[in-house]
C-alpha positions in Angstrom: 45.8 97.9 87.7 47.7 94.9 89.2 50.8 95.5 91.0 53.8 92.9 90.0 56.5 94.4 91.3 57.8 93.1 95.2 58.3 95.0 97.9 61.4 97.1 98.1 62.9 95.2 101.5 63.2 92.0 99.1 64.5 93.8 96.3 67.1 95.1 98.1 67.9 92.4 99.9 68.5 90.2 96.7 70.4 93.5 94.8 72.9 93.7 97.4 73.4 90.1 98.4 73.9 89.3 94.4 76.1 91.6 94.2 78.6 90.8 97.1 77.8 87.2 96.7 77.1 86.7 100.2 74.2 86.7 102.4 76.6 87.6 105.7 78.7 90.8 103.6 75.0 91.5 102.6 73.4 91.9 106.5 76.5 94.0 106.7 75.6 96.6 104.9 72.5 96.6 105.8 72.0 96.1 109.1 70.1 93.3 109.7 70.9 90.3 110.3 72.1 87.4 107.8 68.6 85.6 108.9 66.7 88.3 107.2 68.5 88.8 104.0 68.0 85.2 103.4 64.2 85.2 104.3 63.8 88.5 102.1 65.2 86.6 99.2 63.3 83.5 99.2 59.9 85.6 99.3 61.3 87.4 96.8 61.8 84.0 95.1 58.3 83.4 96.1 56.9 85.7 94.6 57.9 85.3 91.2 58.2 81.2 91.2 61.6 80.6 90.3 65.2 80.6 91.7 67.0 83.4 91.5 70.5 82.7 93.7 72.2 79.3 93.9 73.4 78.9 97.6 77.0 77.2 97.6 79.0 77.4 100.7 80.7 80.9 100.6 79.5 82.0 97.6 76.2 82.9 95.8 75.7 83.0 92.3 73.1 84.2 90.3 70.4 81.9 88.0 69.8 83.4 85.0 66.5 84.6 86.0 68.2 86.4 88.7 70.6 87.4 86.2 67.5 89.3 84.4 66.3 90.5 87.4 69.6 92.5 88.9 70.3 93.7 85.5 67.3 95.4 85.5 66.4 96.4 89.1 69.7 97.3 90.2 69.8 100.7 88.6 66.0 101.5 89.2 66.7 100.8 93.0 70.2 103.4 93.1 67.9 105.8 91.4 64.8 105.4 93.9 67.5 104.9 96.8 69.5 108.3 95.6 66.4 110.4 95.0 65.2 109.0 98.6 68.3 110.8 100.1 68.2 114.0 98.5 64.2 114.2 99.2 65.0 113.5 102.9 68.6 115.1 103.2 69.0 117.2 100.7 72.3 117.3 98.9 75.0 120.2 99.9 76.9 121.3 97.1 79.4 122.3 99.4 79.8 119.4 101.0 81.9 116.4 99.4 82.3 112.9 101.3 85.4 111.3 100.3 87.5 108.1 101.1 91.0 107.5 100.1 94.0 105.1 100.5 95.1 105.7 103.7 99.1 105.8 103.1 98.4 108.5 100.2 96.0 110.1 102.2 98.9 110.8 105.6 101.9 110.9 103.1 100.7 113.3 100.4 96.9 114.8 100.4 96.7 115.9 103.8 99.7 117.8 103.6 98.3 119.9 100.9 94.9 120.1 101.9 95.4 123.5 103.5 95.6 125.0 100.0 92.9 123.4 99.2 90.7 124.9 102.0 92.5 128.2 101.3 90.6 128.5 97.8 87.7 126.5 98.9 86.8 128.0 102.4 82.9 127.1 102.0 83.4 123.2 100.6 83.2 120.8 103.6 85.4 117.9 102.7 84.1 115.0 104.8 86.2 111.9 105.3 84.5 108.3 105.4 86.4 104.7 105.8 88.1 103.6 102.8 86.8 100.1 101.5 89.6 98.3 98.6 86.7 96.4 96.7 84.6 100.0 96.6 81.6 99.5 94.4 79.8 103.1 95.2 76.1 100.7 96.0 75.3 103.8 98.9 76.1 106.9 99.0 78.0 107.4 102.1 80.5 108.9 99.7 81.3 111.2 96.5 84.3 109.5 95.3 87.0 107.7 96.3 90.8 107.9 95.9 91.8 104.0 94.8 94.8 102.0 93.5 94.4 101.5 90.1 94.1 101.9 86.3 91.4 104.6 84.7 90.2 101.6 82.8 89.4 99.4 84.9 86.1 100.5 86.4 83.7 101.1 83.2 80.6 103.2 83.8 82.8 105.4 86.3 84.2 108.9 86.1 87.7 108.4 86.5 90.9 110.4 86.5 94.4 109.3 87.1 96.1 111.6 89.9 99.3 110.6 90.9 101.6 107.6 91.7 102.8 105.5 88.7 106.6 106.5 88.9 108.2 104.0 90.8 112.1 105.2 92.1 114.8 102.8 94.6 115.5 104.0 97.8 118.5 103.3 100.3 120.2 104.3 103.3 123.0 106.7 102.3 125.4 105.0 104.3 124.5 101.7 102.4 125.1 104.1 98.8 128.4 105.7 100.5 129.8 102.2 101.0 129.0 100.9 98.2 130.5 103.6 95.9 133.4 103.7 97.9 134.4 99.9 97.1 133.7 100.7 93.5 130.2 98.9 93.3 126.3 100.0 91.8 127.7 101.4 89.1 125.3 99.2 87.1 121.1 98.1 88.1 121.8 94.6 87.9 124.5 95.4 91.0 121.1 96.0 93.0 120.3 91.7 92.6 123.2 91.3 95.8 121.6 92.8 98.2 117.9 92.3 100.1 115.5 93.8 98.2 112.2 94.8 100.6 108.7 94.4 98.9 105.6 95.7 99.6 103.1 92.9 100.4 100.6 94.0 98.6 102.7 94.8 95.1 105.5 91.7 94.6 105.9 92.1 91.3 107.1 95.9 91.6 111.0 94.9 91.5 110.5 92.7 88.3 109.0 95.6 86.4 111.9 98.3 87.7 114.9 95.2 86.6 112.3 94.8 83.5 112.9 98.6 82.5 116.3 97.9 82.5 116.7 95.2 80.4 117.1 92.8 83.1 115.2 89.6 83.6 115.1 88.4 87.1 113.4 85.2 88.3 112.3 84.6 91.8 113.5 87.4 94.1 113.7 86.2 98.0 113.2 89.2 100.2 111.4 90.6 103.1 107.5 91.3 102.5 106.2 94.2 104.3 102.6 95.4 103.7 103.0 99.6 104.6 104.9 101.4 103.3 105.8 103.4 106.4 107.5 100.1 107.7 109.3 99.9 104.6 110.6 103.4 104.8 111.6 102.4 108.3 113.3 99.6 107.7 115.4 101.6 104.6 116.5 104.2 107.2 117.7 101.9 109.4 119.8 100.1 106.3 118.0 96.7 106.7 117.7 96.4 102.5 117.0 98.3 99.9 113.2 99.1 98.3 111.6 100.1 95.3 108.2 102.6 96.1 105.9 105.1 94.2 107.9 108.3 94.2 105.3 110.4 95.4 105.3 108.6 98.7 108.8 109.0 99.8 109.9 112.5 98.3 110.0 114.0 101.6 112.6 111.5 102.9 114.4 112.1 99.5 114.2 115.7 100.0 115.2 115.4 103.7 117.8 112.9 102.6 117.1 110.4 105.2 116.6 108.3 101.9 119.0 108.5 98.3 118.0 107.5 95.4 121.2 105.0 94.1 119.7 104.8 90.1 118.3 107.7 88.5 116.0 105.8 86.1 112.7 106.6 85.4 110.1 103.8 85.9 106.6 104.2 85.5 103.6 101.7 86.4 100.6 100.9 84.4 98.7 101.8 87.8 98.5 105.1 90.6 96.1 106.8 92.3 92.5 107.1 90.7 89.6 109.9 91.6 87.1 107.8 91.0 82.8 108.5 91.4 79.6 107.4 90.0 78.8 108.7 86.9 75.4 110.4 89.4 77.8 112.2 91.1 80.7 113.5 87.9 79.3 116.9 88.2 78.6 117.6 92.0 80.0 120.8 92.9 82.0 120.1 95.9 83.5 117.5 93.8 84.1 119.4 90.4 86.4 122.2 92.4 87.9 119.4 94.6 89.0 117.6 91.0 90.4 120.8 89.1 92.2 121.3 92.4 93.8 117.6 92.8 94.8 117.1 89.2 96.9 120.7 89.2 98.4 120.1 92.4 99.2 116.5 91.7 100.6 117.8 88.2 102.5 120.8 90.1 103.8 118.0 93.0 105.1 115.3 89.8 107.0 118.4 88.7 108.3 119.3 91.3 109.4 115.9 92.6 111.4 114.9 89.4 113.2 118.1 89.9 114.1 116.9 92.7 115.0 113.6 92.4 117.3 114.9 89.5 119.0 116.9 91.7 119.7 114.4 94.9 119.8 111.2 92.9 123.5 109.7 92.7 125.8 109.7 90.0 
């Protein structure tokens, strides 16, 4: 029988550079070099006697042969590449590799992953770097703790954890002086005085004024992109911010923050446990789900119990 298929260097070359669009993101991940990627491709070209990429500068894009070709590869190769692994190394249901946002990770889940290890004493949770444009095209992890919606990542398993309650937080000497010339009794009060952003979510003080009936147009303030440095600068009274609850309940319970507006405000997106559908039912990663979604539900009790009882009236 005549063999049609390619080798598997070129067809991995072409799956992963199509699907980061780049030659140089694809050398990356493999480790080679960009030379090689490119050369892999064009045999792979070669071989069948038609384009498969267009090359612009910065950017590939796929032909619609190529189009064919990834739609129908790509899976085959994650199944080879995935059975590949477990023949060599063989899968430990115990063991669960795991990346996650790294401000959620310090502020929240490490705090409580003693619990975790206290019912779970024989699942290894391994930590690998957190990527924002995660795609899951190895398996140097499980799942992956992201920013985002539960819809947005079709042919995933994903569950929402925690993180789409938004609250304000200020210093309380900024609330005390404020209440004691007579002002905040009402949001829109808020507009007179710098309101921080985080960087990477602008739009986060439009949706809070937005919840209460208040349209606000362009809202000139200091960007900061971690949240620890906006906590920072709230404590030291420099403005006043507006963050995912579950991120700053210990200063609100410590009451090195106050909460001037007890109004709840929720997000369309939080915190995500997301995984390849190969992966839904790995052990490690069942117990470590049942676990995270009943301590998450447990900790957004618990925090708007709180915040009921230190928020300002």
């Amino acid at each position: 029988m005549k063999i049609h298929s390619p080798s598997m260097v070129e067809l991995h070359a072409f799956v992963v550079a199509a699907r980061l669009g780049s030659f140089t993101r694809a050398a990356d991940q493999l480790c080679v070099t960009q030379g090689a990627v490119s050369r892999a491709v064009s045999r792979l070209e070669s071989h069948f006697g038609c384009q498969l990429l267009h090359r612009s500068p910065g950017r590939l894009e796929l032909t619609p042969a190529g189009a064919t070709l990834l739609a129908e590869a790509a899976d085959a190769l994650d199944t080879i590449e995935r059975v590949s692994r477990e023949l060599r190394l063989p899968e430990d249901p115990n063991t669960l590799r795991l990346s996650v946002v790294p401000t959620l990770a310090s502020v929240w889940l490490i705090p409580r992953l003693p619990e975790f290890h206290r019912l779970f004493p024989d699942i290894k949770l391994k930590f690998v770097p957190y990527r924002r444009d995660e795609d899951f095209v190895d398996d140097a992890r499980h799942a992956a703790i992201l920013s985002g919606v539960p819809t947005g990542h079709p042919g995933w398993r994903t569950d929402y954890i925690i993180g789409r309650e938004v609250v304000v937080i200020c210093s309380p000497q900024r609330l005390a002086e404020r209440r004691a010339a007579g002002q905040w009794s009402r949001p829109e009060e808020l507009l007179q005085e710098t309101l921080i952003a985080h960087a990477n979510a602008p739009r986060n003080w439009h949706h809070w004024f937005r919840a209460q009936g208040i349209e606000v147009g362009e809202i000139d303030g200091p960007h900061m992109d971690q949240v620890s440095i906006i906590v920072r600068a709230v404590i030291a009274d420099m403005g006043v911010a507006v963050l995912q609850r579950c991120l700053v309940q210990e200063e609100i319970d410590n009451g090195r923050v106050v909460v001037p507006f007890d109004v709840p405000v929720t997000l369309e997106h939080g915190y995500i446990l997301c995984c390849p559908e190969r992966y839904s039912e790995h052990p490690a990663l069942v117990a470590f789900r049942d676990w995270l979604l009943s301590s998450a539900s447990e900790s957004a009790l618990g925090e708007s119990i709180a915040l009921s009882g230190v928020a300002a009236t």
